[in-house]
N, C-alpha and C positions, 0 to 999 in steps of 0.2 A: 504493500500500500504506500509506504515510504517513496520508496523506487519510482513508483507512476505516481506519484503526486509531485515530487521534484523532475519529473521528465515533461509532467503538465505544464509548470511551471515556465519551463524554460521554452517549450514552444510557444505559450503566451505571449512571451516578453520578444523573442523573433520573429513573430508573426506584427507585430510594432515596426521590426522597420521596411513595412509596407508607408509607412507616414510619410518618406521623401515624395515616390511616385505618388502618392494621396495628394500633396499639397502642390505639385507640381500640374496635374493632370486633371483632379479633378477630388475637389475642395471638399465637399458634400459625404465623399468618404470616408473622413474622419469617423462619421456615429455610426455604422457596422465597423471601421476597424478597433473602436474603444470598444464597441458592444461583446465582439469576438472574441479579442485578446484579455477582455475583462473579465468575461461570462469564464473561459479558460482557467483563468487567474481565482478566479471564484471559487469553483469547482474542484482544485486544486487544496484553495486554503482550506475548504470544507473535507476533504481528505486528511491534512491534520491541524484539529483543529488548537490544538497548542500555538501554532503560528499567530492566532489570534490575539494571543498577550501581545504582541507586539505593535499592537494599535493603540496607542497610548491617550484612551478619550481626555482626561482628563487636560492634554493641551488643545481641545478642541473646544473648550468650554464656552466661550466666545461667540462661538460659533454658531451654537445650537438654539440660543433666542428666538435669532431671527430663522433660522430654518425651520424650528416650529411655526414661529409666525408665518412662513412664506405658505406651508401646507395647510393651517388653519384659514387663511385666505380665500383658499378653493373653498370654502363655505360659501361666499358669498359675491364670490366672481361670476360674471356677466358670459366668461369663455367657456364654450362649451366642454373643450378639451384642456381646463385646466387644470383637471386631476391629472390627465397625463403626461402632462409636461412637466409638475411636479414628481412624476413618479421618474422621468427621463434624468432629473436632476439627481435625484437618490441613487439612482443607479449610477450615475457619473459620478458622485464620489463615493461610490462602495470598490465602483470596479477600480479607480485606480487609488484606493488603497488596499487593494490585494495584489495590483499589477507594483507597487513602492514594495510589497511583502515578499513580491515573486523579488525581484532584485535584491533584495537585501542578502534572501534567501543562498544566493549564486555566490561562489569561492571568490575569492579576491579578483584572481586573473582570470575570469568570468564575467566580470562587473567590470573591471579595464574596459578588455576586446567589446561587452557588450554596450559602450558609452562611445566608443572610436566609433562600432557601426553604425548606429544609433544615428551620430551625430554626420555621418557619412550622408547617410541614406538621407537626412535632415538638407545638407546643404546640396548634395542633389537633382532636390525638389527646391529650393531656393534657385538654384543655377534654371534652373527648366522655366521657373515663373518667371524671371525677371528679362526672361529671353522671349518668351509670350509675350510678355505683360509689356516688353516694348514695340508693338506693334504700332503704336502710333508716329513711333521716330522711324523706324524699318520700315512699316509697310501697313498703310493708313488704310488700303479699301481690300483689307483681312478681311474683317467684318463683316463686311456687304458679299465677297464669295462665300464665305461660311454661310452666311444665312439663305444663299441661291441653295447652294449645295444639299442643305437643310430641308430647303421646300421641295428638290428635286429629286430626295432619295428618303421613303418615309423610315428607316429605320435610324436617321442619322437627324436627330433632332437634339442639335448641339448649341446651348446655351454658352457661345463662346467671350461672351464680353463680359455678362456676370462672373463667370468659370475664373477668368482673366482678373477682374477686381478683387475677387473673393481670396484669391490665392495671393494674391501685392499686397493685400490688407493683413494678411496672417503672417508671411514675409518677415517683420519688423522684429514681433512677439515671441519669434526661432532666431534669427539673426543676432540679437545680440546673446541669448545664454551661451549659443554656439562658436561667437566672436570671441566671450571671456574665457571659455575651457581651452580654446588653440589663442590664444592671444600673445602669449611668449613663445610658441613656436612657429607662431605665420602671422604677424602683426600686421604685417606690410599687404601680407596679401587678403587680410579684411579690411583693414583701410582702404583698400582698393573696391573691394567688396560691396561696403558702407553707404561710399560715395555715387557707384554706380546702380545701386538700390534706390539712394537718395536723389537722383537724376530721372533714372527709369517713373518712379513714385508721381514725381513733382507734373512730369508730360505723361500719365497717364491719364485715364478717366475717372479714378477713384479717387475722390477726393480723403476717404477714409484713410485711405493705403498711405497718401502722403504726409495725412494728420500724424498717424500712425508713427511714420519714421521720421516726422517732425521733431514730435515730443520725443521720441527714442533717443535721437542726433541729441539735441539739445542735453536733456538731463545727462546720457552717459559723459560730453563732453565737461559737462560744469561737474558732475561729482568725479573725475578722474583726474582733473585738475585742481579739483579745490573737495578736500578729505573733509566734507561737512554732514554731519546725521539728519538729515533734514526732516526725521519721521511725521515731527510737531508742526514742521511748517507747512507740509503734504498735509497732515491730517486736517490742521486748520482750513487752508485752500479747500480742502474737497468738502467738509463741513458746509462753509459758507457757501459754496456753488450750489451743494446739491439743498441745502434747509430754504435757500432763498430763491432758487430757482422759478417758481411759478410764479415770485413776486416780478421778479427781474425782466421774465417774458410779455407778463400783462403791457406794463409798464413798456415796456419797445415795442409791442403793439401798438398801443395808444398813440404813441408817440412818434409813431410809424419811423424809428432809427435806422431801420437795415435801410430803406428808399433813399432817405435824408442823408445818413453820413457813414454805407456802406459801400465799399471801393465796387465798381464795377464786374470784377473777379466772384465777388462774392453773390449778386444778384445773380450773375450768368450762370457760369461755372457748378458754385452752391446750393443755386437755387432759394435765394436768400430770402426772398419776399413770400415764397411758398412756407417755406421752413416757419417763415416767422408768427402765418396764421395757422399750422399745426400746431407751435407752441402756446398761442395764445389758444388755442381749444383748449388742449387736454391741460393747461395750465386753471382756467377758468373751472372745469369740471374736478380737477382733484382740490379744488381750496372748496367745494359742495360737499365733500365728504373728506375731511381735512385729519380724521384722527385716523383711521384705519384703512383708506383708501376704496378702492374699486374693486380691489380682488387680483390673484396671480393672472397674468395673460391679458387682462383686459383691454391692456391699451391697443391692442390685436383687433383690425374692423370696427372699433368702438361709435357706439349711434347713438348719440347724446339725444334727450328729450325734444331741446329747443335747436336739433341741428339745422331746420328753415333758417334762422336768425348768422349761424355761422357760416351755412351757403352765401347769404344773403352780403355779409362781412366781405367775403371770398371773391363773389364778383364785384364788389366794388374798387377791390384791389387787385382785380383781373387776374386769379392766380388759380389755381385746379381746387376741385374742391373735397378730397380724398380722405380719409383718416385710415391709414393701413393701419399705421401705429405710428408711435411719439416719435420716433427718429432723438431721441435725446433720452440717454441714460438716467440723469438724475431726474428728469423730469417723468420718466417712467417706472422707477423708485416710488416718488410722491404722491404718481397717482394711484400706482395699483397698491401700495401699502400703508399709504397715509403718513402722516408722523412720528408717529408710532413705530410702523417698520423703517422708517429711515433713520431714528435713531438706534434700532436694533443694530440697521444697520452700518452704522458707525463704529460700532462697538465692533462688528465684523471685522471693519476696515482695518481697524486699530492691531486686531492681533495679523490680519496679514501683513500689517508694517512691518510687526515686528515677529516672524517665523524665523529661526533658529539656522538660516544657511550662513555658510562657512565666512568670514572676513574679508576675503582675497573676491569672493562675489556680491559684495553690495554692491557698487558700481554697477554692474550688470544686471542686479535684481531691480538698482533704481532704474535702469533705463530700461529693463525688460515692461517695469509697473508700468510707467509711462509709455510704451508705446502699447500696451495693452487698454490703458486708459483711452487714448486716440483710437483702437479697433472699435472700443466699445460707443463714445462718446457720443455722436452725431450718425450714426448708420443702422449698427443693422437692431432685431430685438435680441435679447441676448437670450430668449427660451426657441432659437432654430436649433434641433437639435446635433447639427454642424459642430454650430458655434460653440452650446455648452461641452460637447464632445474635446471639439482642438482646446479650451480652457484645459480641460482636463488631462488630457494629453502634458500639454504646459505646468502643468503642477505636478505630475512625474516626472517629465524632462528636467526640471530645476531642481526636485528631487534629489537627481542619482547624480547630477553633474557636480552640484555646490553644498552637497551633505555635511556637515562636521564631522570630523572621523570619529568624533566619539560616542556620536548620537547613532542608537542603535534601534531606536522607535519608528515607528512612522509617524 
């Protein structure tokens, strides 16, 4: 039983480095490749279940507030499928805290060669995206043949520009843990790397992707050069963005700021004036029910009472009149959780400031947060189960790469 519960194990954890070709090719693979290698991993630890000590709840404590809070929500959520997305998240951190259990699990020079491939297979799928994902400097009317090619052959119905965003936007989020573990052995050639991510990003169509390794660029260069713990001053900034957030949107609605004194880039490009009447909706409807919000999922198609009056808004400022969902993080926070869950989930925040990886990778952990901050910030919702998948993913990746040698926990 021993024997095939550690042989389980280990095909688990290499059936993961499917991740490069995943993020390279086609983004959306990420949730069967966690599902797989999880379920695996699962199955494995339920073979012996001694390995289970090694889940140390008690650093999770933090934690668990607001993830009560998140599934006591689906009481009163508006989505129809918000049990399930809650149960997608459960499962995203079961499974890779038995896929952190399978690694741990594996001999020294097992856990080496398994981090080299890993991170192989990782920049790979970096090399592949940024090579797509410059179709716009290479070769602008990609596009428009993919999409013939699409209509003229029905089995090949190839979602090639999303495919192309979705993969630049996660880019950022792998590139830097992967930059800090080879950093003293191939400096030069991720500076090079960096740059040409951060050009590819800037001419692409994702405005995400750029956000993304905006904030990444930025903070790894300020904390590499200047050895500052900034946990406090993160925590404050994200505090105030996300507790004040629906005030701030009213108020540049009103005032109609994006029109008035946002740069042309931002209307065009952004989509700045649309953005701004999404924000001022679901900004308006989460201060209606301001202590406990809307419910998990809800910012998802949400059909507000008096949506006549915000059509009505809409065309007056000539903009589409749509609510897929919030497109803003903290604003999607406030509405489905209310006050309540956002200062849960603060409390969250706080211990992911401060999780227990090695010294030599803060740098990298700040710039990995910050460019995961920009994946999340203004795009997509963060319950695609893609998204919570590659998350997940990313929180074994930093894992097994910047572990403390003496922390033997997950």
């Amino acid at each position: 039983m021993v024997k095939a519960s550690e042989k389980i194990h280990q095909v688990a954890l290499y059936f993961l480095l499917l991740a490069g070709p995943v993020l390279g090719f086609a983004t959306k693979g990420f949730a069967p490749l966690l599902a797989i290698s999880g379920f695996m991993a699962f199955i494995a630890v339920l073979m012996q279940p001694s390995k289970l000590r090694q889940v140390e709840l008690r650093v999770f404590t933090f934690v668990f507030p607001f993830l009560f809070f998140m599934g006591l929500s689906v009481l009163w959520s508006q989505a129809e499928n918000a049990g399930r997305s809650y149960f997608v998240l459960i499962l995203v951190i079961v499974f890779t805290a038995c896929l952190c259990i399978s690694f741990k699990g594996l001999p020294t020079d097992m856990q080496a060669k398994f981090k080299h491939l890993l991170s192989t297979s990782l920049l790979f799928g970096i090399i592949i995206s940024v090579a797509v994902g410059a179709y716009p400097l290479l070769w602008p009317e990609l596009p428009v043949q993919i999409h013939i090619l699409s209509s003229q052959v029905s089995f090949a119905n190839i979602e090639f520009v999303r495919q192309s965003n979705r993969s630049l936007s996660l880019i950022p989020v792998f590139l830097f843990p992967l930059a800090g573990f080879y950093w003293h052995r191939a400096r030069w050639l991720f500076i090079l790397l960096i740059i040409i991510v951060f050009l590819v990003t800037a001419n692409s169509t994702s405005q995400t992707a750029f956000l993304a390794m905006l904030l990444g660029t930025i903070v790894f260069v300020f904390a590499y050069f200047y050895k500052y713990d900034g946990k406090k001053l993160i925590f404050t900034v994200t505090a105030i963005g996300l507790l004040f957030s629906p005030l701030i949107f009213l108020k540049s609605f009103e005032y109609n700021l994006v029109q008035t004194y946002a740069p042309a880039i931002i209307k065009q490009k952004a989509s700045g004036n649309y953005r701004e009447w999404i924000y001022y909706t679901y900004s308006n409807e989460a201060l209606s029910r301001p202590l406990v919000g809307h419910g998990l999922k809800s910012t998802k198609n949400f059909s507000p009472d008096g949506l006549h009056h915000y059509i009505k808004l809409a065309k007056e400022r000539n903009v589409p009149y749509s609510l897929a969902h919030a497109h803003n993080f903290p604003l999607q926070i406030i509405f489905e959780f209310g006050y309540l869950g956002a200062i849960l989930f603060l409390v969250a925040f706080w211990w992911l400031l401060n999780l227990r990886f090695s010294n030599s990778g803060r740098t990298i952990c700040a710039a990995t947060l910050a460019a995961t901050c920009g994946l999340l910030l203004f795009a997509y919702s963060v319950w695609q189960s893609w998204l919570l998948a590659s998350l997940g993913f990313l929180f074994f990746y930093m894992s097994i790469l910047y572990r403390r040698e003496d922390q033997n926990n997950v």
